[in-house]
N, CA, C and O atoms as a CHARMM CRD file, in Angstrom:
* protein
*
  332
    1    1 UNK  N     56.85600 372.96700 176.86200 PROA 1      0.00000
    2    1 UNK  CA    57.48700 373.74700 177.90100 PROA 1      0.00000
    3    1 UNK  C     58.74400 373.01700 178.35600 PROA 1      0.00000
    4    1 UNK  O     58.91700 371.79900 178.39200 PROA 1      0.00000
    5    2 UNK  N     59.45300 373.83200 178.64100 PROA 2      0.00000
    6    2 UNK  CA    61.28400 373.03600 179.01000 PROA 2      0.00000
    7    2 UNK  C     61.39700 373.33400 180.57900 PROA 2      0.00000
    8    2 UNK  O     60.95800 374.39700 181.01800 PROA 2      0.00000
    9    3 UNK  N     61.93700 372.46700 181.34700 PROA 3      0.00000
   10    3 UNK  CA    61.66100 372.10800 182.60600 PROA 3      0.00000
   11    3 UNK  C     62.67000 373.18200 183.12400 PROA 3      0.00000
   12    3 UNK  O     62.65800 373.34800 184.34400 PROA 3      0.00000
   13    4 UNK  N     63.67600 374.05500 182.27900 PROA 4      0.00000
   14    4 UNK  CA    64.30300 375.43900 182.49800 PROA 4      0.00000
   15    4 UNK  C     63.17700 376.65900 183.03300 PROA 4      0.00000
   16    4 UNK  O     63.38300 377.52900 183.87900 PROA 4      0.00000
   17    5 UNK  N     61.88100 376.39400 182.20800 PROA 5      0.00000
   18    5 UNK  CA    60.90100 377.36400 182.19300 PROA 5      0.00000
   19    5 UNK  C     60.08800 377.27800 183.49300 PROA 5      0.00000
   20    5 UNK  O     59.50100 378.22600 184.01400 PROA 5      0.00000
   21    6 UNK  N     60.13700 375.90700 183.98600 PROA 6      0.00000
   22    6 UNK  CA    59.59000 375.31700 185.33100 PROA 6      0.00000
   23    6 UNK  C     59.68100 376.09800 186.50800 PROA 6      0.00000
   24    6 UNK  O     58.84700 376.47900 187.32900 PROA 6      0.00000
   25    7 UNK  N     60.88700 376.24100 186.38500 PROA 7      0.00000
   26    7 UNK  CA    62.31600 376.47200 188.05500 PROA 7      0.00000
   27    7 UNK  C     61.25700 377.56900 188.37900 PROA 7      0.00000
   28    7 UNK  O     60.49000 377.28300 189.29800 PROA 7      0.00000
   29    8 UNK  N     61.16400 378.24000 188.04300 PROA 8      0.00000
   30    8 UNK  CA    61.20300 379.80200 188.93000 PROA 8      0.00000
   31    8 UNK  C     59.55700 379.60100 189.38100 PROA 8      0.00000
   32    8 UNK  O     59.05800 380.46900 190.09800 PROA 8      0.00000
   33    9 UNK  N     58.80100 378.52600 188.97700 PROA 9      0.00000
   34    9 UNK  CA    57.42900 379.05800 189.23200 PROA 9      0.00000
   35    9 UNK  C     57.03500 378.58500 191.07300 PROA 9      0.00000
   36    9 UNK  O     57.91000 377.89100 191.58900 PROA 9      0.00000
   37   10 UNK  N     56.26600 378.80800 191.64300 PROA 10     0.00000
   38   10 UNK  CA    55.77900 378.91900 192.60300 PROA 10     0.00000
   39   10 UNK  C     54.53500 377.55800 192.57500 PROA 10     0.00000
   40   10 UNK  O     53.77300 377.29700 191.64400 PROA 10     0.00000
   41   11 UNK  N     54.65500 376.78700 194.02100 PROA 11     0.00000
   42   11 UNK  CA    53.63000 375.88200 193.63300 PROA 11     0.00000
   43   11 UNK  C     52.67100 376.04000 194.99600 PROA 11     0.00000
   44   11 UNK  O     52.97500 376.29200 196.16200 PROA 11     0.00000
   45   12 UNK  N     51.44200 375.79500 194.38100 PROA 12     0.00000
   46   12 UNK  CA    50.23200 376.38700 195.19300 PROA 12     0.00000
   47   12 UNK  C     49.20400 375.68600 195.78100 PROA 12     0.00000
   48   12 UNK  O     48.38700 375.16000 195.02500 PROA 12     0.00000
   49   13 UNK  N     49.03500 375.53300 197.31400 PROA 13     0.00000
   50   13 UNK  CA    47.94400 374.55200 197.48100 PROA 13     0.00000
   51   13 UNK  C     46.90800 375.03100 196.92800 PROA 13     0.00000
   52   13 UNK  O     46.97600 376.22000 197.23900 PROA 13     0.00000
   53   14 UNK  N     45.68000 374.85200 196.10600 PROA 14     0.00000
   54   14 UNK  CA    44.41100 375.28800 195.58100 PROA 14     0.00000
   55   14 UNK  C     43.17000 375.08000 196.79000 PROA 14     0.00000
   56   14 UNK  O     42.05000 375.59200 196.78400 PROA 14     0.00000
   57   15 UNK  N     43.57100 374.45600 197.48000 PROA 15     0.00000
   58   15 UNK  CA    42.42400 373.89300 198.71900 PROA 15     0.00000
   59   15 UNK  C     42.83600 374.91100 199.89500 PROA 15     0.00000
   60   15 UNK  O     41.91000 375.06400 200.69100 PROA 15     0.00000
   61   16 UNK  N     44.26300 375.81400 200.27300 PROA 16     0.00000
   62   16 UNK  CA    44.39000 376.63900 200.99400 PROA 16     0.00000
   63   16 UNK  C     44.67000 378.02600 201.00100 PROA 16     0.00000
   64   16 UNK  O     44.40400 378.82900 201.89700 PROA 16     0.00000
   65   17 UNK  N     45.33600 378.27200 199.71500 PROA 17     0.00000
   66   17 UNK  CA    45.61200 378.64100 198.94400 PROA 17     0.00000
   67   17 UNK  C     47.34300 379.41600 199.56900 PROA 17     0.00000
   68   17 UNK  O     47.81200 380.54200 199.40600 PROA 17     0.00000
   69   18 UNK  N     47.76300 378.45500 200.13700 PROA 18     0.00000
   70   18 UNK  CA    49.18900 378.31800 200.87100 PROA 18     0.00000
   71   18 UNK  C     50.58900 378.12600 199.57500 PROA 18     0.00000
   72   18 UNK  O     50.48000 377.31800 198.65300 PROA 18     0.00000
   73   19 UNK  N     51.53200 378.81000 199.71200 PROA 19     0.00000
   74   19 UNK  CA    52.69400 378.74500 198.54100 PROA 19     0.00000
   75   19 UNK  C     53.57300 377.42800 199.64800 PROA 19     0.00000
   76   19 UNK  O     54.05700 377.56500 200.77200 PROA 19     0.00000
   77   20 UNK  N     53.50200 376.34100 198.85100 PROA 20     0.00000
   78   20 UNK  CA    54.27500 375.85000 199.19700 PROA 20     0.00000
   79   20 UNK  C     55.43500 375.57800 198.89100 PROA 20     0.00000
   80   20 UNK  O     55.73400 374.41700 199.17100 PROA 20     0.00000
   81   21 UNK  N     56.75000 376.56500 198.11800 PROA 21     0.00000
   82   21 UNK  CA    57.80800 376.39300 197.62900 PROA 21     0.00000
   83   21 UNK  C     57.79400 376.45100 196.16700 PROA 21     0.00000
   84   21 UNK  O     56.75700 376.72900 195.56600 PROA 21     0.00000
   85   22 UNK  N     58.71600 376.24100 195.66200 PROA 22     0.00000
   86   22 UNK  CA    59.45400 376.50500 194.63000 PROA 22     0.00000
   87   22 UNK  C     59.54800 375.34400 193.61400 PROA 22     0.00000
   88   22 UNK  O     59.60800 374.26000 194.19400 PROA 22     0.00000
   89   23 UNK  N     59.56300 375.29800 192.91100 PROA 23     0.00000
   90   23 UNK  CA    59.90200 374.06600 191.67800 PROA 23     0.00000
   91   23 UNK  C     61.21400 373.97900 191.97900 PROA 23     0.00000
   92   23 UNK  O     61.60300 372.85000 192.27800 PROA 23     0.00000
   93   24 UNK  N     62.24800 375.12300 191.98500 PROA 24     0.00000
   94   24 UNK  CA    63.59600 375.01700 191.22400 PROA 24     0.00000
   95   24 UNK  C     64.21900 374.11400 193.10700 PROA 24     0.00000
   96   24 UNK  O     65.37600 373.72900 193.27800 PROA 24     0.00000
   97   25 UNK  N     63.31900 374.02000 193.98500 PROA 25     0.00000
   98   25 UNK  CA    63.93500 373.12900 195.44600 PROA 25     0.00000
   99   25 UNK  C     63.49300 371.93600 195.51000 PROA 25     0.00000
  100   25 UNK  O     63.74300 371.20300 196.46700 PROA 25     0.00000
  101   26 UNK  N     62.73000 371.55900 194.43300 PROA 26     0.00000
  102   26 UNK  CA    62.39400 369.79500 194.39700 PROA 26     0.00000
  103   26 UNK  C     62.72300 368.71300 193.33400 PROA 26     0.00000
  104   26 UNK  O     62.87200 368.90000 192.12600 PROA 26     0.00000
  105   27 UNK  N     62.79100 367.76800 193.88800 PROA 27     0.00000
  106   27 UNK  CA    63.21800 366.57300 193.39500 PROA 27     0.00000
  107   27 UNK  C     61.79500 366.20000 192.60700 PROA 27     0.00000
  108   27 UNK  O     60.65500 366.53800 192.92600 PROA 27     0.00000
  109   28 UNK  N     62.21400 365.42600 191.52200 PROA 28     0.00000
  110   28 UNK  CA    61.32200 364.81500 191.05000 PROA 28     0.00000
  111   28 UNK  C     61.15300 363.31000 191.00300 PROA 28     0.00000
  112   28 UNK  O     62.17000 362.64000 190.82200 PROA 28     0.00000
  113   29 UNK  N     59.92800 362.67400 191.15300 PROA 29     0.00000
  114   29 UNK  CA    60.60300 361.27600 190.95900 PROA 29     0.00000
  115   29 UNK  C     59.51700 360.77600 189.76000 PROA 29     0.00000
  116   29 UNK  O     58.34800 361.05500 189.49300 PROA 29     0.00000
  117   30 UNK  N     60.70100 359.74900 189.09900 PROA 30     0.00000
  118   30 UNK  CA    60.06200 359.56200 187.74500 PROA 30     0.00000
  119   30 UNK  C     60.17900 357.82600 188.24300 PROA 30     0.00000
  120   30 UNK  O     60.79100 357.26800 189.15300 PROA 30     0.00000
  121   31 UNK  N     59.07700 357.23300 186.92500 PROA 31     0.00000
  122   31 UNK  CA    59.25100 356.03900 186.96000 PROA 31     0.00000
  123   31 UNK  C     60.52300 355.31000 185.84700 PROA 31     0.00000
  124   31 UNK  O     60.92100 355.78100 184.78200 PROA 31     0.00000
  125   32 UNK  N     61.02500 353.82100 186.64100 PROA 32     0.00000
  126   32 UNK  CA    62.20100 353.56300 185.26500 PROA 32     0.00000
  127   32 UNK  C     61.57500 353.01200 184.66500 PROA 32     0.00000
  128   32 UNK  O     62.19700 352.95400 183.60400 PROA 32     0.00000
  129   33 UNK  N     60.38800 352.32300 184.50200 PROA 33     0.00000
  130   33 UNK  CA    60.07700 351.47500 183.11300 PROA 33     0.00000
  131   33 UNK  C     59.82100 352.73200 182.33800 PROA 33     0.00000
  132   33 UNK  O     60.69200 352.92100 181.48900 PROA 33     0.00000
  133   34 UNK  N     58.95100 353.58200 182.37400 PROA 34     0.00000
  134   34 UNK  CA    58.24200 354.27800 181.31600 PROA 34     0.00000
  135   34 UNK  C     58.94300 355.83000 181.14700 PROA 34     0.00000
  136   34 UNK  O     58.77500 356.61400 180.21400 PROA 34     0.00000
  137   35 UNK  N     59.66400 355.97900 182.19100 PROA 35     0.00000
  138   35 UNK  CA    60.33000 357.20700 181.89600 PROA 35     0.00000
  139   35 UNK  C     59.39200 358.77300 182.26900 PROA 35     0.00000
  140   35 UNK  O     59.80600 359.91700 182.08000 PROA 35     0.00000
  141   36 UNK  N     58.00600 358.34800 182.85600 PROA 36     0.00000
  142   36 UNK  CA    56.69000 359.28800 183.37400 PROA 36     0.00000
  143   36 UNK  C     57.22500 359.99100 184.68000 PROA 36     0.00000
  144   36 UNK  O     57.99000 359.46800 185.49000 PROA 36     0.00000
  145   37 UNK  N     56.89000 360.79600 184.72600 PROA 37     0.00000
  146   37 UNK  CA    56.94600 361.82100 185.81900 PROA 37     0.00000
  147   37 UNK  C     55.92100 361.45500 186.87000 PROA 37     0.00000
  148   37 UNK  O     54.79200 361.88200 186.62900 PROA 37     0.00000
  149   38 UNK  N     56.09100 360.65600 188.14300 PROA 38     0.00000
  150   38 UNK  CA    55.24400 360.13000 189.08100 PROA 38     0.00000
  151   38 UNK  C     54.94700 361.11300 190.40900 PROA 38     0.00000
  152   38 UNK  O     54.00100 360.86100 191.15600 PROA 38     0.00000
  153   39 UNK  N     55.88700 362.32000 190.65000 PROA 39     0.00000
  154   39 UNK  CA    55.49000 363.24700 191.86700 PROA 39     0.00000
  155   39 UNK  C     56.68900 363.89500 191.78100 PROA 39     0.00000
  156   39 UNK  O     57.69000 363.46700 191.20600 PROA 39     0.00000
  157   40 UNK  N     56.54400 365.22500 192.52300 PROA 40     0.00000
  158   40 UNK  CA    57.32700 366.26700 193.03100 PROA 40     0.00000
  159   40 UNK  C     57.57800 366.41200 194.32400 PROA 40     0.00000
  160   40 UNK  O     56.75900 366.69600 195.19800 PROA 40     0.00000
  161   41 UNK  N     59.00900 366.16600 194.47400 PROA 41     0.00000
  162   41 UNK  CA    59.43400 366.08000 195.92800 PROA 41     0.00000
  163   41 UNK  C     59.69900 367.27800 196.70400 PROA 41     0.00000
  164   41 UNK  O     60.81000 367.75700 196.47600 PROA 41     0.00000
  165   42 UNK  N     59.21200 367.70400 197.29200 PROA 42     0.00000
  166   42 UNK  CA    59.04800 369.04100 197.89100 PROA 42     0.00000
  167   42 UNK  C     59.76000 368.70000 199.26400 PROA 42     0.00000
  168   42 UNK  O     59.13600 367.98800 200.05100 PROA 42     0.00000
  169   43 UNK  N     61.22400 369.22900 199.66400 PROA 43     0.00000
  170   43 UNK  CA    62.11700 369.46600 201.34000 PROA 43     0.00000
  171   43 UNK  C     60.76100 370.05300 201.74600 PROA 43     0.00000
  172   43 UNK  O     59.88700 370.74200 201.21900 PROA 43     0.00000
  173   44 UNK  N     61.03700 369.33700 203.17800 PROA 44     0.00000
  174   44 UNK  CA    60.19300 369.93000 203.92400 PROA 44     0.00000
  175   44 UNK  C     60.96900 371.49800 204.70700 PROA 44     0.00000
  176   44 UNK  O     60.25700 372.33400 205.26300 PROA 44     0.00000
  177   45 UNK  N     62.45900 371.63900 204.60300 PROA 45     0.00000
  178   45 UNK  CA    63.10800 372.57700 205.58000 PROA 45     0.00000
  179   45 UNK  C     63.99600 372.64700 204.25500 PROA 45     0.00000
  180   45 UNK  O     63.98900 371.93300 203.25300 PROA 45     0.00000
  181   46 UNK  N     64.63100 373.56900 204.54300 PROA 46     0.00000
  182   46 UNK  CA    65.72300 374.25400 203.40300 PROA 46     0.00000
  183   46 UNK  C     67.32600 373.27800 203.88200 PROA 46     0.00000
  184   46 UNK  O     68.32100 373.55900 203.21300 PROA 46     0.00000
  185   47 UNK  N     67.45700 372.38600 204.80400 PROA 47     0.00000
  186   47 UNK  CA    68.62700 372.00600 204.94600 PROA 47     0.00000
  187   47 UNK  C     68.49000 370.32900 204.79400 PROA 47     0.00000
  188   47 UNK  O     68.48300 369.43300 205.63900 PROA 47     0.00000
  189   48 UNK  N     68.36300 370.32400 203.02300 PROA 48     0.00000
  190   48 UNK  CA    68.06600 368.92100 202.76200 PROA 48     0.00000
  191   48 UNK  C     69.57500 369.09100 201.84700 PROA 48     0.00000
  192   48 UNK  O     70.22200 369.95200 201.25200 PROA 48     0.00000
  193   49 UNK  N     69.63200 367.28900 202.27900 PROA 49     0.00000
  194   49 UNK  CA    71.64000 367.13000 201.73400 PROA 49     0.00000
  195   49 UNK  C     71.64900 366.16200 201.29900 PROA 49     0.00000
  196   49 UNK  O     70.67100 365.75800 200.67000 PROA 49     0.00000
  197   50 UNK  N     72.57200 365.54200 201.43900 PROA 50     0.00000
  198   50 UNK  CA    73.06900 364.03800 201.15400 PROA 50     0.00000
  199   50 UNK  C     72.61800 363.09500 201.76400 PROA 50     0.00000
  200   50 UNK  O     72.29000 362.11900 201.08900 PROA 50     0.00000
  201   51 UNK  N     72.45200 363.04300 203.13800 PROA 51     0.00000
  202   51 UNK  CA    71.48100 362.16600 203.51300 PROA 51     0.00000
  203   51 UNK  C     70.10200 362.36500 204.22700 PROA 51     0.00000
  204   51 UNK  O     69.94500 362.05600 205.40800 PROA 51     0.00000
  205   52 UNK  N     69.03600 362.93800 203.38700 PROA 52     0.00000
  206   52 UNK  CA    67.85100 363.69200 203.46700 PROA 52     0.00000
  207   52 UNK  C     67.58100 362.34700 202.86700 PROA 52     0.00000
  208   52 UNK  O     68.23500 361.79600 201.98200 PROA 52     0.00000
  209   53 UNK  N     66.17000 361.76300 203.68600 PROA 53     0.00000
  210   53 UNK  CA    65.50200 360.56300 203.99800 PROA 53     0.00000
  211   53 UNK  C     64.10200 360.90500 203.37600 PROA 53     0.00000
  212   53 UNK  O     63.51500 361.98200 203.26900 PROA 53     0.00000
  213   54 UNK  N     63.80900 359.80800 203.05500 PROA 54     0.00000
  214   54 UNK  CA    61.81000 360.04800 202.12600 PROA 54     0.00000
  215   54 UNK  C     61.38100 361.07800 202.95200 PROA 54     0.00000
  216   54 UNK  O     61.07200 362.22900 202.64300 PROA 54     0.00000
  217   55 UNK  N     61.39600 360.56300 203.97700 PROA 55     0.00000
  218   55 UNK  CA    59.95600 361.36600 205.16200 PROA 55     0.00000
  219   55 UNK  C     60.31500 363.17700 205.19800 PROA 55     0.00000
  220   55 UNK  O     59.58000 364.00300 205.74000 PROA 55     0.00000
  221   56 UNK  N     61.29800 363.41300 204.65700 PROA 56     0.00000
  222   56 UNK  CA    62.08400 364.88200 204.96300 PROA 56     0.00000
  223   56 UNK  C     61.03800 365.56400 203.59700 PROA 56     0.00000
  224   56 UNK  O     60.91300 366.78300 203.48800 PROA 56     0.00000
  225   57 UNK  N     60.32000 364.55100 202.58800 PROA 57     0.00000
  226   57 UNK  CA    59.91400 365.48600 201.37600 PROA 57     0.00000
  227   57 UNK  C     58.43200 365.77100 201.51400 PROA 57     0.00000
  228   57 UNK  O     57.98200 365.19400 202.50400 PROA 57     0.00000
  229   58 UNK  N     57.65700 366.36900 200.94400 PROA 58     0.00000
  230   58 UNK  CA    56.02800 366.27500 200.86000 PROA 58     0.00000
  231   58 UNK  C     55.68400 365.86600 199.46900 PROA 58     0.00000
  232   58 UNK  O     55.46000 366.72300 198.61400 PROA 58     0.00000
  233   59 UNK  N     55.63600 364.61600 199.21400 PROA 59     0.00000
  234   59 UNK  CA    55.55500 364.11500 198.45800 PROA 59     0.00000
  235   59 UNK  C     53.84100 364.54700 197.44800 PROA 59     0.00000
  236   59 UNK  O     52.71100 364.12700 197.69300 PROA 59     0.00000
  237   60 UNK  N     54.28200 365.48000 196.36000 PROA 60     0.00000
  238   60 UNK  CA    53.23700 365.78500 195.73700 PROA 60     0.00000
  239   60 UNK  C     53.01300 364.44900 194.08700 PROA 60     0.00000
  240   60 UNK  O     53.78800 364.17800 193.17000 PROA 60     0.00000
  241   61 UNK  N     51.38500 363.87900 194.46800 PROA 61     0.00000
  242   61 UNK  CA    51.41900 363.27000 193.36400 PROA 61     0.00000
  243   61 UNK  C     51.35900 364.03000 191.73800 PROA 61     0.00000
  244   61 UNK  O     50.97000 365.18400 191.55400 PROA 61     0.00000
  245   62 UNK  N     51.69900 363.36200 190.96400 PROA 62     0.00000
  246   62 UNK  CA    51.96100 364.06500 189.13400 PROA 62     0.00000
  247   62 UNK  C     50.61800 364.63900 189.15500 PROA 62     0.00000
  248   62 UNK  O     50.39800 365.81200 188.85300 PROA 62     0.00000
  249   63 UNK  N     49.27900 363.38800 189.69300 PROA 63     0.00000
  250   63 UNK  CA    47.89300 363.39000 189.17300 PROA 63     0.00000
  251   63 UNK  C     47.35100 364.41600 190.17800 PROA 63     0.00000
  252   63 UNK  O     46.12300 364.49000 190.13300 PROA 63     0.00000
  253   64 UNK  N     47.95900 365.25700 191.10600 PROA 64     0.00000
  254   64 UNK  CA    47.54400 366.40200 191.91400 PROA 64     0.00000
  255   64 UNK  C     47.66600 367.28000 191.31900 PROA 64     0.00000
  256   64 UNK  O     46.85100 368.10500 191.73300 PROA 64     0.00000
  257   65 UNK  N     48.52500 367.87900 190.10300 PROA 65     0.00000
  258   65 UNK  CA    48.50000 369.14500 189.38400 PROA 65     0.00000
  259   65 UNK  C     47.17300 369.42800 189.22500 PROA 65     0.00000
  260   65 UNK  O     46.37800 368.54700 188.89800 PROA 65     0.00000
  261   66 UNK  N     46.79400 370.73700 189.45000 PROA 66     0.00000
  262   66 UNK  CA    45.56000 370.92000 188.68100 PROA 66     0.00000
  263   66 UNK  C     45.86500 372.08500 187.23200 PROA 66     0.00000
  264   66 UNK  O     45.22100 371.90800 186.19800 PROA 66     0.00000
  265   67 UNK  N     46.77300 373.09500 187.32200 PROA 67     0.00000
  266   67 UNK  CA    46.77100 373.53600 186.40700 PROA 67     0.00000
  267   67 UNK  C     48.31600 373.88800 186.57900 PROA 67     0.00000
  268   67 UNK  O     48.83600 373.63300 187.66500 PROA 67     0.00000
  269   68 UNK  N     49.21500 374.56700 185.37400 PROA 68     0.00000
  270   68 UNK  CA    50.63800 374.77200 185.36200 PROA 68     0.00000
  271   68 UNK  C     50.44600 375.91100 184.55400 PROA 68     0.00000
  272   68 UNK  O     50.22200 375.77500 183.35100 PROA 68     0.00000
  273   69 UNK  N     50.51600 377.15700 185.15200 PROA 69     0.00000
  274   69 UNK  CA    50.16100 378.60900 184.70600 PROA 69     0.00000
  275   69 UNK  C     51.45000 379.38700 184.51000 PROA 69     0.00000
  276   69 UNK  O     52.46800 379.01300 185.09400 PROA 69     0.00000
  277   70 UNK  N     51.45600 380.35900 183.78500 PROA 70     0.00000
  278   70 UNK  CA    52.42500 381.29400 183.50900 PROA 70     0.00000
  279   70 UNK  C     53.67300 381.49700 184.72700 PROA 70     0.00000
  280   70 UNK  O     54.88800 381.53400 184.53100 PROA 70     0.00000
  281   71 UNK  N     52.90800 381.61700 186.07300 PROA 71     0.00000
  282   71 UNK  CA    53.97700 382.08800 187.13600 PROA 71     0.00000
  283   71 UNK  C     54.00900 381.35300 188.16600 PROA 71     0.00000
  284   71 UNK  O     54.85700 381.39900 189.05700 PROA 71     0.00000
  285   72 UNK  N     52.54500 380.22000 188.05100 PROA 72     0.00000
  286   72 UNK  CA    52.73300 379.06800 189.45900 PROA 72     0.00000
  287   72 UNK  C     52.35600 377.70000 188.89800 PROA 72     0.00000
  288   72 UNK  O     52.17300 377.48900 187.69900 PROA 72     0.00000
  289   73 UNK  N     52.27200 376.94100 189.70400 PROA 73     0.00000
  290   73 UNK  CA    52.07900 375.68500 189.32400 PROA 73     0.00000
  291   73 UNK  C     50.96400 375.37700 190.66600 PROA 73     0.00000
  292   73 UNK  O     51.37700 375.50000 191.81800 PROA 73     0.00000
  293   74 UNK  N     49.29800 374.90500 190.33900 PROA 74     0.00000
  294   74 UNK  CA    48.99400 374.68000 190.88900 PROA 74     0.00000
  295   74 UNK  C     48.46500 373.70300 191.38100 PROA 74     0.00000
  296   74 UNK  O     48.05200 373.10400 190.38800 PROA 74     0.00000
  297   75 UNK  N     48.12200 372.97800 192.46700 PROA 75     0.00000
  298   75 UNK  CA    48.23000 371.35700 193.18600 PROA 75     0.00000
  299   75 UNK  C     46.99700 371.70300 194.08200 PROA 75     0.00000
  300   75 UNK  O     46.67500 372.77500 194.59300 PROA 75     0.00000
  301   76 UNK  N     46.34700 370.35900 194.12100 PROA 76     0.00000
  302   76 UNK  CA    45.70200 369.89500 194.94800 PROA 76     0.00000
  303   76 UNK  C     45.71800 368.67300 196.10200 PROA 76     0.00000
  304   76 UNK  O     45.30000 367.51500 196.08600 PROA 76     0.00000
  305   77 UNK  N     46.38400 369.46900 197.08400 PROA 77     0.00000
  306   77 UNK  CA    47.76200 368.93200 197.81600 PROA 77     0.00000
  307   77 UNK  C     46.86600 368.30200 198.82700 PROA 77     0.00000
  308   77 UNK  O     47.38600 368.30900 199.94300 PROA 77     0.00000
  309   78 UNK  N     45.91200 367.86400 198.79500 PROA 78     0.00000
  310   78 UNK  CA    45.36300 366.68700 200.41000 PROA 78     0.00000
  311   78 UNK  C     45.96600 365.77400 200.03100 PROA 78     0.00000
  312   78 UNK  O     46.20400 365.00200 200.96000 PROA 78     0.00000
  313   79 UNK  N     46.49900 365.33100 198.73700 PROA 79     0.00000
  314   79 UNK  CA    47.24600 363.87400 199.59500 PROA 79     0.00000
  315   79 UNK  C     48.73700 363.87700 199.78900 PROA 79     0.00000
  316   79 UNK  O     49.47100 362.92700 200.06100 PROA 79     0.00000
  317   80 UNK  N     49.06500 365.29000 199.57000 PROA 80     0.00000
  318   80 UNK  CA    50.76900 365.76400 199.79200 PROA 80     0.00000
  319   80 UNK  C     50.78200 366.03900 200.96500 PROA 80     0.00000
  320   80 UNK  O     51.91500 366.34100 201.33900 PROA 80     0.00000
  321   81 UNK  N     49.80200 366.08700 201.96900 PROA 81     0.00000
  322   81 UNK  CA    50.04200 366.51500 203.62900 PROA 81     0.00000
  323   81 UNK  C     50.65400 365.88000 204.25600 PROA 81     0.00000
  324   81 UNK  O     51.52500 366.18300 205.07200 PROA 81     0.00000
  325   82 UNK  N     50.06800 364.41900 203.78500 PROA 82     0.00000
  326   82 UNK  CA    50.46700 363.17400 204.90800 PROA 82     0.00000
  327   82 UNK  C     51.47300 362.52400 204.62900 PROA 82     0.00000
  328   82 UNK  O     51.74200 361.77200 205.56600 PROA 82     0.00000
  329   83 UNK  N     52.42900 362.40500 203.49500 PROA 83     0.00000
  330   83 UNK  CA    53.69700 361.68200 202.88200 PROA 83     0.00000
  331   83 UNK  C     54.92800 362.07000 203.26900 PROA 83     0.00000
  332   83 UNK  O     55.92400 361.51900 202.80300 PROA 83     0.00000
């Protein structure tokens, strides 16, 4: 799958079953040694810029995906609440 195919999907708490945003509005953060995909940075508000600070994201871990489906992407977001 090409991370073009990503953008448009919808990502989903599975524990609330709450849409929490969009793929194509988050940051990703990868690691530099290995080049792995470590979490999805999810704005908490739509007016994230240039100087938008950690605490502004909901930091979803990689190992929270539970499944990546045709039209959403879904997460098991208890430990994306508190970050």
């Amino acid at each position: 799958m090409l991370l073009g195919n990503l953008r448009n999907k919808v990502i989903i708490n599975v524990l609330t079953g709450e849409k929490i945003g969009y793929l194509r509005n988050c940051d990703l953060q990868i690691n530099d040694s290995d080049g792995r995909i470590e979490a999805i940075l999810m704005p908490k508000n739509k007016l994230v810029g240039l100087f938008t600070q950690q605490e502004d994201y909901i930091k979803i871990s990689w190992a929270d995906i539970v499944k990546i489906g045709p039209d959403s992407i879904l997460v098991n977001a208890v430990s994306a609440e508190g970050e």
